[in-house]
Residue frames relative to the residue before (quaternion, step in Angstrom):
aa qw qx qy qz dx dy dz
X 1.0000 0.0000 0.0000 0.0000 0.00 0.00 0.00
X 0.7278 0.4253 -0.2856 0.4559 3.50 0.59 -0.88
X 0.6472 0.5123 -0.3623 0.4329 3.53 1.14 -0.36
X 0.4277 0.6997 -0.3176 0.4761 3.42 1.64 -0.43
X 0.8516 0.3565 -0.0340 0.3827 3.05 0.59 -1.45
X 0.4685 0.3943 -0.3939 0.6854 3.71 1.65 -0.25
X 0.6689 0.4633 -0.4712 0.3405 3.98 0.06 0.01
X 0.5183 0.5505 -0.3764 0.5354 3.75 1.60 -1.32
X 0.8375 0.3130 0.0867 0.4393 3.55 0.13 -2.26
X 0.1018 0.7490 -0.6441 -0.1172 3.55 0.81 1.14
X 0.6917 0.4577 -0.4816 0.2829 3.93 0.29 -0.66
X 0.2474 0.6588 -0.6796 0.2069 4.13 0.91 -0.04
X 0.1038 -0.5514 0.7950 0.2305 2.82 -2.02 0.16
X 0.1585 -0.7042 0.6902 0.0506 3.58 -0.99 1.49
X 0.2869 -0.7028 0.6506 -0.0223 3.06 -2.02 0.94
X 0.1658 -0.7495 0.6233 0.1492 4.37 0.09 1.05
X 0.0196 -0.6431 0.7626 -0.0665 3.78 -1.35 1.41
X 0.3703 0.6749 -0.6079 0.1943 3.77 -0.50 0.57
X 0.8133 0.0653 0.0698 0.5739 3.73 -1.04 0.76
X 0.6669 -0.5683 0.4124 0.2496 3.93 0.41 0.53
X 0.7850 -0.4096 0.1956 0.4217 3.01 1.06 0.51
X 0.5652 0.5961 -0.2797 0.4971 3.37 1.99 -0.41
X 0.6614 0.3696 -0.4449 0.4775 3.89 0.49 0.99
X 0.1996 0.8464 -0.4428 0.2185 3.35 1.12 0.49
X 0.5477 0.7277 -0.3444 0.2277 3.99 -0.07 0.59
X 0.5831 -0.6375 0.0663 0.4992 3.38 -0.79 1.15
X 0.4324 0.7513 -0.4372 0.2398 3.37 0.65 -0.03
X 0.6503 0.5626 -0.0280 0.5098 3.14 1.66 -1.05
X 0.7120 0.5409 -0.0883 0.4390 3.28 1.43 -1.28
X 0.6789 0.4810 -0.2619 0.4890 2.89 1.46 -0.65
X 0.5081 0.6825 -0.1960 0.4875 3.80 1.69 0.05
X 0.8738 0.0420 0.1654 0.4554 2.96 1.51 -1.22
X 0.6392 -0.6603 0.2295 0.3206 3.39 -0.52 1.00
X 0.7779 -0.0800 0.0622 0.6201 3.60 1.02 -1.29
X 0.4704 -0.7167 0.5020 0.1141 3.33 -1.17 0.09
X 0.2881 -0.7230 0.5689 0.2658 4.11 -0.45 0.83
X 0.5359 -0.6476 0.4858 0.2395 3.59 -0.31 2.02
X 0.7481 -0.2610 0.4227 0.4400 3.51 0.16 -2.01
X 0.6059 -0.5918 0.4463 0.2890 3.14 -0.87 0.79
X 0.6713 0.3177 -0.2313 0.6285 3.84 0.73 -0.72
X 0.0177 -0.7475 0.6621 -0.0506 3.01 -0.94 2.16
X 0.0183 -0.7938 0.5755 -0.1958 3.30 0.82 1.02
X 0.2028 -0.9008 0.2743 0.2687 3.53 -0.60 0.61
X 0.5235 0.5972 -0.2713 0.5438 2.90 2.39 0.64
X 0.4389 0.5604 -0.4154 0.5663 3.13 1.50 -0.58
X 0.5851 0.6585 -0.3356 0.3339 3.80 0.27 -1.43
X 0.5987 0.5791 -0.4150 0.3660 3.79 0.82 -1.41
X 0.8504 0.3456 -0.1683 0.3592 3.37 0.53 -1.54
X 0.6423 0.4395 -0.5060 0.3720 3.61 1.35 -0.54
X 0.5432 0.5424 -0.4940 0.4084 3.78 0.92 -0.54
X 0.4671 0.7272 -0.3576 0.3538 3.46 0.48 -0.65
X 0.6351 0.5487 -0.2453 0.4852 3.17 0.71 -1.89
X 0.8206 0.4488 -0.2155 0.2808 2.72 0.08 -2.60
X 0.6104 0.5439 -0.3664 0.4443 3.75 1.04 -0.74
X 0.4585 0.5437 -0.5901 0.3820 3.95 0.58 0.35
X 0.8890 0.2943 -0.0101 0.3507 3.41 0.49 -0.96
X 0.7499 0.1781 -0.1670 0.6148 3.61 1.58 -0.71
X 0.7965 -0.4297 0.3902 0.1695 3.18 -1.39 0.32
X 0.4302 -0.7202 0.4412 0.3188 3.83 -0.37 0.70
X 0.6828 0.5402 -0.2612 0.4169 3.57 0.99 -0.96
X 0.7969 0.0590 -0.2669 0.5388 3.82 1.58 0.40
X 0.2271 0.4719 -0.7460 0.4113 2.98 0.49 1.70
X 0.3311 -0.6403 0.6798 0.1356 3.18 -1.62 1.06
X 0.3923 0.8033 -0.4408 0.0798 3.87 -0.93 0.60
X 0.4670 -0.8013 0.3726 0.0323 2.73 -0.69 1.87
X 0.5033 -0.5655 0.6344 0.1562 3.28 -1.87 0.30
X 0.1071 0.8022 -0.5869 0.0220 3.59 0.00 1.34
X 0.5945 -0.5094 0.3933 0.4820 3.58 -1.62 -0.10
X 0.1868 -0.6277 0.7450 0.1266 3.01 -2.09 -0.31
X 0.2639 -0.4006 -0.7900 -0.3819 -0.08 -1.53 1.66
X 0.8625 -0.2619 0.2067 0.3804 3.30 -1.86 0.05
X 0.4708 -0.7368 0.4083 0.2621 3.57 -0.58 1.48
X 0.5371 0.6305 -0.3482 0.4390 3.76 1.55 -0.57
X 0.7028 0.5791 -0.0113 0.4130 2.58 0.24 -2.68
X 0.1543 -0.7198 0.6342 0.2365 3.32 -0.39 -1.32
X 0.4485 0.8208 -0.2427 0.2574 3.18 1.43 0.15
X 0.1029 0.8433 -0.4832 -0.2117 3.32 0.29 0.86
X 0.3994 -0.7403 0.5325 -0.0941 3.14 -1.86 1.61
X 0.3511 -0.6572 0.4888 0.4537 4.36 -0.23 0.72
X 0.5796 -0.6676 0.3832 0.2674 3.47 -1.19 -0.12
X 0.5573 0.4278 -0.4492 0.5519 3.33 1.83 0.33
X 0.4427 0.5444 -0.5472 0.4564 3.92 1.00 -0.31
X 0.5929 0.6017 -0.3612 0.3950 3.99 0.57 -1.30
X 0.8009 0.3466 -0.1499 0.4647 3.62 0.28 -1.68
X 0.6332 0.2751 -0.4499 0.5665 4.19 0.78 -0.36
X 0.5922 0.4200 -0.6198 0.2981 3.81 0.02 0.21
X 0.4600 0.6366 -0.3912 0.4797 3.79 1.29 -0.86
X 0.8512 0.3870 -0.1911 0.2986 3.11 -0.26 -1.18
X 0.4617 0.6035 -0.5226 0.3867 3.34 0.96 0.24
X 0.7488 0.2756 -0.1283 0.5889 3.60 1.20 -0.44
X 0.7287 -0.4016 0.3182 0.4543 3.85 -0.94 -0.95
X 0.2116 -0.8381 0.5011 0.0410 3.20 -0.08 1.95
X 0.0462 0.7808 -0.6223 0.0320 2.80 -1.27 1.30
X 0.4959 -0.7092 0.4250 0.2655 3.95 -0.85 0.43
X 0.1331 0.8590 -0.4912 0.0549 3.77 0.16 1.16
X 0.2454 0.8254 -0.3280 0.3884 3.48 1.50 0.94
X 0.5511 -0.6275 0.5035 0.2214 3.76 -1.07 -0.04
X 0.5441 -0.7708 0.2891 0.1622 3.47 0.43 1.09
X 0.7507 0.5148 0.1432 0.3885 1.83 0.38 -2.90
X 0.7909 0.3115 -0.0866 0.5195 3.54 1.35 -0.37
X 0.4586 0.5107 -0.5177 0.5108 3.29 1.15 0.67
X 0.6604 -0.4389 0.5338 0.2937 3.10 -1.85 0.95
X 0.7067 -0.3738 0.4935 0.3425 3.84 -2.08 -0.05
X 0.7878 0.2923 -0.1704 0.5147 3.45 0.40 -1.55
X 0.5884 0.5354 -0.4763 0.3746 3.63 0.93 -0.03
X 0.7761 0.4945 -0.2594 0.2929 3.29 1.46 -0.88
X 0.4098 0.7018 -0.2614 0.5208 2.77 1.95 -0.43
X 0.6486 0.4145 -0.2950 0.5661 4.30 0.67 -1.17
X 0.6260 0.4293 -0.4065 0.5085 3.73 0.80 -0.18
X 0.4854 0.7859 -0.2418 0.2972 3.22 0.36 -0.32
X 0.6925 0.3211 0.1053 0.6373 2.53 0.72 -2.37
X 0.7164 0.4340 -0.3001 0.4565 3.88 0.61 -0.13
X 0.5125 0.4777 -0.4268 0.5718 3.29 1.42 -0.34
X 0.6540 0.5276 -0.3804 0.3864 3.52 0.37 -0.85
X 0.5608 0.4172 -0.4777 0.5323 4.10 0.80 -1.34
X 0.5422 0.6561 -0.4482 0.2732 4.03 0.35 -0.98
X 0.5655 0.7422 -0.1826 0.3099 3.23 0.95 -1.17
X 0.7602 0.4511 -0.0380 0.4660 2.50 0.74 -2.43
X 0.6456 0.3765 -0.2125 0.6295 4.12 0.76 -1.04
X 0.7657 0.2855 -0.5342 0.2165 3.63 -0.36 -0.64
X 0.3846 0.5429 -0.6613 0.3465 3.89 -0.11 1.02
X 0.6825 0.4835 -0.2470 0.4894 3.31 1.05 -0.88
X 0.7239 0.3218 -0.3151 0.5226 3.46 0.33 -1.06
X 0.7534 0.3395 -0.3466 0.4439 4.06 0.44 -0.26
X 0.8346 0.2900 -0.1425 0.4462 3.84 0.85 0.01
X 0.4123 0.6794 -0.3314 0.5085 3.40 1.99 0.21
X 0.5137 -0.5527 0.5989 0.2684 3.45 -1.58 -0.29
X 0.3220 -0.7773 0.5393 0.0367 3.57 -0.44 1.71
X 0.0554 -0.6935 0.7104 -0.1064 3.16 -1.04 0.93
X 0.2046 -0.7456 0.6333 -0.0339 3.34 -0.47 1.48
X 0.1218 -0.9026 0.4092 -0.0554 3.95 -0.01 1.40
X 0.6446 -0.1122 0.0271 0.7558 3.32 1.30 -0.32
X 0.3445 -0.7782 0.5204 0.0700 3.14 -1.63 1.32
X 0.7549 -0.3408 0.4013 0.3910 3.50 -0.86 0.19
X 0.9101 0.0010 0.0415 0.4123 3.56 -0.88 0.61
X 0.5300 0.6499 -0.3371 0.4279 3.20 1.48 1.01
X 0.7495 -0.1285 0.0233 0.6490 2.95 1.64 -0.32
X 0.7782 -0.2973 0.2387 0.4990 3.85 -0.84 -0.30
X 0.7296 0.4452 -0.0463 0.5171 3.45 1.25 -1.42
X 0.4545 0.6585 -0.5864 -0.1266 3.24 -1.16 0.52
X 0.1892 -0.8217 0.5346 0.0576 3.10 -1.48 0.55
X 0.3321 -0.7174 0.5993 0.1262 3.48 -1.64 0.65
X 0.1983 -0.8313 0.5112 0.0909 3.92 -0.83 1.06
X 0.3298 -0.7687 0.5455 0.0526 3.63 -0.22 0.59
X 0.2680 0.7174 -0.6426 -0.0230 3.83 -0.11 0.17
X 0.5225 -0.5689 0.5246 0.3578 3.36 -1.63 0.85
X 0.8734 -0.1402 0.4164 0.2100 3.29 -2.28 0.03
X 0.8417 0.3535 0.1562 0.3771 2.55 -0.32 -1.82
X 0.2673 -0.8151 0.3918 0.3327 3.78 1.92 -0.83
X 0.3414 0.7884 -0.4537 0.2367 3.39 1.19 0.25
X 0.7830 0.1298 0.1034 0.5995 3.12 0.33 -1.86
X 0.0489 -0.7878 0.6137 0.0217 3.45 -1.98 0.81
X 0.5143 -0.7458 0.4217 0.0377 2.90 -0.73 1.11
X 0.4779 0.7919 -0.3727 -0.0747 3.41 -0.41 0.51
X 0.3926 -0.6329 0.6129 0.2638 4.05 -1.15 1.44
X 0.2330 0.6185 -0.7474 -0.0682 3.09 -1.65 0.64
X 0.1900 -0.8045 0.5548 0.0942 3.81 -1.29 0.56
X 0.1165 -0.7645 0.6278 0.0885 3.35 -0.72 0.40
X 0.1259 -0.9420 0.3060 0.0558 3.60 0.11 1.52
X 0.6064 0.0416 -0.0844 0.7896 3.35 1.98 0.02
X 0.3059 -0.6697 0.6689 0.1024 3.16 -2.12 0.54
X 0.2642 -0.6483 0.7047 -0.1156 2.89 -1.81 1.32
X 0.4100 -0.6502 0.5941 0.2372 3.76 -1.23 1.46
X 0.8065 0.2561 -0.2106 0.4895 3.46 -1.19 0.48
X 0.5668 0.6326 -0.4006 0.3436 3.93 0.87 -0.24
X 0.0558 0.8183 -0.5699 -0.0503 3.69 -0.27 0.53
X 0.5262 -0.6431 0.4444 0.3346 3.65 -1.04 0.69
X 0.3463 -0.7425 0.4601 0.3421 3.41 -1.30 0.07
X 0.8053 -0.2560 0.2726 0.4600 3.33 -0.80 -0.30
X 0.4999 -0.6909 0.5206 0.0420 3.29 -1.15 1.31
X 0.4780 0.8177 -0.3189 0.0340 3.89 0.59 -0.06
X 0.4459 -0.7268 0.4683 0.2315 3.50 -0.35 1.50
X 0.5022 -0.6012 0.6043 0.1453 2.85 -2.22 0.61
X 0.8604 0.1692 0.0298 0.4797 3.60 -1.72 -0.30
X 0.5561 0.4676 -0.5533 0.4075 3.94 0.53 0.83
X 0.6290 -0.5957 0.4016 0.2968 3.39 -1.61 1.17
X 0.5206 -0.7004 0.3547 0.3354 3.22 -0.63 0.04
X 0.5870 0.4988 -0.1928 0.6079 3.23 1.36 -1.09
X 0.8657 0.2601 -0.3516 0.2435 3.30 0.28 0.07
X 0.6306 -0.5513 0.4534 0.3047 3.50 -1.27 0.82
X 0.2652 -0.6137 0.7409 -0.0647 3.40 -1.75 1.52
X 0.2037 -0.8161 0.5395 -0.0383 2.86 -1.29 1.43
X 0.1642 -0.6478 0.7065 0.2329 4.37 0.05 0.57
X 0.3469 -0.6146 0.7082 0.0206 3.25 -1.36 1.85
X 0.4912 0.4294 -0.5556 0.5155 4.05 1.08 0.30
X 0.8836 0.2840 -0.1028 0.3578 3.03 -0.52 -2.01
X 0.6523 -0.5348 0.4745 0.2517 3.65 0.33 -0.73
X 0.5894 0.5553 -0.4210 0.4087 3.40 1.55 -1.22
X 0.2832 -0.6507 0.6725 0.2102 3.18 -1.77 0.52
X 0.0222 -0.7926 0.6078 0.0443 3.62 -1.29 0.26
X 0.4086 -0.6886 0.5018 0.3272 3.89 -1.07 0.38
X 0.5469 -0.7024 0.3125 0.3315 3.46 -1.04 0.79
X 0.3985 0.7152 -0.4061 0.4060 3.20 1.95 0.13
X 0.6009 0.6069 -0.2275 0.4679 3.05 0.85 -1.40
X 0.6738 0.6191 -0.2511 0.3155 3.78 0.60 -1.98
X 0.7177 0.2924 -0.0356 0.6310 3.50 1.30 -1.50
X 0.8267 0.1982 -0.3712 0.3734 3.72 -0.11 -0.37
X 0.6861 0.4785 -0.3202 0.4447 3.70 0.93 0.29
X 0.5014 -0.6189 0.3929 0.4596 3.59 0.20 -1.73
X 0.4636 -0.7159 0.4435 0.2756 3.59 -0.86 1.02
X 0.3132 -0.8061 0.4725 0.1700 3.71 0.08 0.59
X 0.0415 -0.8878 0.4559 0.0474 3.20 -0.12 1.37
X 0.7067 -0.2536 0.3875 0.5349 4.08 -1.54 -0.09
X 0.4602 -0.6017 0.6049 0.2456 2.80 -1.36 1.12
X 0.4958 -0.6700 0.4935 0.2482 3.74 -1.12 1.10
X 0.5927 -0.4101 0.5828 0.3753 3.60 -1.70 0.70
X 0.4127 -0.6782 0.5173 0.3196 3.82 -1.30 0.49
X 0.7931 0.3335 -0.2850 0.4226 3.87 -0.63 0.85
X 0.6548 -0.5079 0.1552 0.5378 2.96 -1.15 0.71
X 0.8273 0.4245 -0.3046 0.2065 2.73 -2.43 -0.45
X 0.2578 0.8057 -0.3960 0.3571 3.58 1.55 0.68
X 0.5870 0.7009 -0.4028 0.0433 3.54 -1.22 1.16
X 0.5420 -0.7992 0.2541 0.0545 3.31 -1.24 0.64
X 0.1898 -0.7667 0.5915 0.1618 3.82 -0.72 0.51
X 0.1087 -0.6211 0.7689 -0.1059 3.41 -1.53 1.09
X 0.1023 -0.6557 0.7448 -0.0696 2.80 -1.91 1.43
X 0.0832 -0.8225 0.5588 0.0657 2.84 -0.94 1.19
X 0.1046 -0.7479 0.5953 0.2745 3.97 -0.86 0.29
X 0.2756 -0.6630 0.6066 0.3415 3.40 -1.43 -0.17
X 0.1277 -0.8613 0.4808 -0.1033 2.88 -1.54 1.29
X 0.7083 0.2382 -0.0910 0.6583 3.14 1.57 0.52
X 0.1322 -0.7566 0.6403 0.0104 3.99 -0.12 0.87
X 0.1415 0.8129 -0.5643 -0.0253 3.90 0.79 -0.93
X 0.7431 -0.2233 -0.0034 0.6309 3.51 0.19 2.15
């Protein structure tokens, strides 16, 4: 049937929903564009099923949504940029209540759909590097590097807090050494030596749980 129909409707855009996300396989993928990850869009729960789902599929058809808070599952209640950088590790979409978000909430969406914009070539068509995992330590994080090796991406989260806990080292993948990394926020510049054999200094987290951050990086210097 679905081949029927990607032959009638080559421009459809087809979504797989079966069992929460638990028939996912290439059999399926090759039929369709993206896939419904899971039913629990918890955005901490999320850390570890994307996690999973990233051993084996692609970022660019994991489907994941922006729910409220808190979380109609979970009960969890979650800020709304922790919500949108867990999404965005994959294919952000907005599966929330409009009609009930606040102004300034609708407005920080907005502006985060937009950064979405900018990264999701990278984060849906890049090389994934999965850098610190879920429930290994205070920190985890996912690295995105473009094609092309320009631009990187990186999600890190920091889903509860702990006195005396310090994070560990941040260290990037598949960047040159000799060449220079630009933050397209701040401006700093770093070598990719530095990026991978030391640690990427990140934004200084909000204070409490459920705290996290996105970095873009550009190259801007190869020098030989």
């Amino acid at each position: 049937m679905l081949d029927r129909l990607r032959a009638e409707f080559p421009h459809l855009h087809i979504e797989a929903c079966a069992g929460g996300g638990g028939r996912v396989d290439p059999a399926v993928l090759a039929r369709t564009d993206q896939v419904w990850t899971s039913d629990n869009t918890d955005a901490v729960d999320r850390l570890a099923i994307q996690h999973g789902f990233s051993q084996l599929y692609p970022a660019g058809v994991m489907a994941a949504r922006v729910t409220d808070s808190p979380n109609p599952l979970a009960g969890r209640v979650v800020p709304l940029p922790f919500r949108f950088h867990s999404a965005m590790a994959g294919v952000l979409g907005i599966g929330g209540d409009l009609t009930r978000w606040t102004e300034a909430e609708l407005a920080e969406a907005g502006r985060l759909v937009q950064l979405y914009k900018d990264i999701r070539p990278v984060v849906q068509h890049g090389a994934q590097f999965r850098l610190l995992a879920p429930d290994e330590g205070p920190l985890t994080a996912v690295q995105y590097l473009a094609a092309s090796g320009e631009r990187v991406v990186v999600l890190a989260w920091r889903p509860s807090t702990a006195f005396g806990t310090s994070c560990p080292p941040l260290r990037l993948r598949g960047l040159v050494p000799e060449a220079r990394y630009r933050d397209e926020e701040t401006g700093h510049e770093w070598s990719g030596a530095a990026l991978t054999g030391f640690d990427l200094p990140l934004p200084e987290f909000p204070r409490g749980d459920c705290a996290s951050a996105l970095v873009r990086l550009r190259r801007v210097d190869s020098r030989g």
